[in-house]
C-alpha positions as CSV (number, residue, x, y, z in Angstrom):
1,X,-78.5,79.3,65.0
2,X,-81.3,76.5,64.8
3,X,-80.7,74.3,68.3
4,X,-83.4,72.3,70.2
5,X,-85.7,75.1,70.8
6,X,-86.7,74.9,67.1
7,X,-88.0,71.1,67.6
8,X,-90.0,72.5,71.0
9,X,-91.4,74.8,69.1
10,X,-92.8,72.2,66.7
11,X,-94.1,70.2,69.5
12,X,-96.1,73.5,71.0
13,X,-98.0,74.0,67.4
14,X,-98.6,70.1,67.6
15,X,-99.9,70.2,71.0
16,X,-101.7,73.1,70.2
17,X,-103.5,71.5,67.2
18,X,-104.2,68.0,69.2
19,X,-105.8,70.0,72.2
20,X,-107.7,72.8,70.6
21,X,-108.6,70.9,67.3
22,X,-107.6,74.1,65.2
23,X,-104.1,75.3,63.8
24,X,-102.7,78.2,65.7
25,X,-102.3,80.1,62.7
26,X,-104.3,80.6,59.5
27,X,-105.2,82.2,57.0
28,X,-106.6,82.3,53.4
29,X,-103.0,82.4,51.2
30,X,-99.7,80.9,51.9
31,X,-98.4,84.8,52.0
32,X,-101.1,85.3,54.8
33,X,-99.7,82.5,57.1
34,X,-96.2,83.7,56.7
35,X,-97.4,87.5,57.7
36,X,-99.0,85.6,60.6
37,X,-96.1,83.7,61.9
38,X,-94.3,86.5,61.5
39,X,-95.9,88.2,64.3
40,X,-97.0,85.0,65.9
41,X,-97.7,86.1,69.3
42,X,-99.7,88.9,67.8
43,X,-102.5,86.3,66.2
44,X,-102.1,83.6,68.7
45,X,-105.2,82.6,70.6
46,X,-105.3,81.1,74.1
47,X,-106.1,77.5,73.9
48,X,-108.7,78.5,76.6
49,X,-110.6,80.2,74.0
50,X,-111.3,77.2,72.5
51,X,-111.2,74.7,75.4
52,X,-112.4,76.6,78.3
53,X,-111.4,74.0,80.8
54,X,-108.2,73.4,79.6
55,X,-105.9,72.8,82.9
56,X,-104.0,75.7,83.0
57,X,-100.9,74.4,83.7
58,X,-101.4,72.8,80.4
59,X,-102.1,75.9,78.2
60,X,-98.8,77.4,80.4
61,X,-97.1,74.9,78.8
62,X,-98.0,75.0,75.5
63,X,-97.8,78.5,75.4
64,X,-94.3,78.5,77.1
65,X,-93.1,75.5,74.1
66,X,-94.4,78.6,71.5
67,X,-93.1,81.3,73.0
68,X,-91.8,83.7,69.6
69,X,-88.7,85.1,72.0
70,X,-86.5,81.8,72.2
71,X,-84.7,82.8,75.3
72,X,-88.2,82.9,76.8
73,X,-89.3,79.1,75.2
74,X,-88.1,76.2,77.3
75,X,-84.5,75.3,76.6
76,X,-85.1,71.7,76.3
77,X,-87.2,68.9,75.9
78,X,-86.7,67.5,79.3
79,X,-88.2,70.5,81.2
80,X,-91.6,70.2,79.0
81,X,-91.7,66.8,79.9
82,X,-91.0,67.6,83.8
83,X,-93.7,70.4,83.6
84,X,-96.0,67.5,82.1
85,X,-95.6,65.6,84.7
């Protein structure tokens, strides 16, 4: 079942994109990206790869909002915001 993880989800590949400048996931076919996402943790790069002094309570974040096990990703929205903070 879709619930409120899906949406911080979203807001992790958003974040990730406005901080790092670069989509977590690419590739050169829309079949590609699909593979990719597929095993997203596999071909997910730290943000610190491409911002080296990222806070890392930030890139915990993130990560945390993308996590691919949803039991694992934060539950709601108000516990990224408190995180944030």
């Amino acid at each position: 079942p879709v619930d409120e993880r899906a949406d911080i989800f979203a807001f992790g590949l958003t974040a990730y994109e406005m901080v790092t400048g670069k989509k977590p996931v690419t590739g050169d076919t829309f079949e590609e990206v699909l593979q990719k996402y597929a095993a997203f943790d596999q071909h997910l790069k730290p943000l610190r790869a491409h911002v080296p002094d990222l806070p890392p309570v930030l890139e915990r974040v993130i990560l945390k909002c993308l996590e691919k096990d949803i039991s694992r990703r934060y539950p709601s929205m108000s516990l990224v915001v408190r995180d944030l903070q």
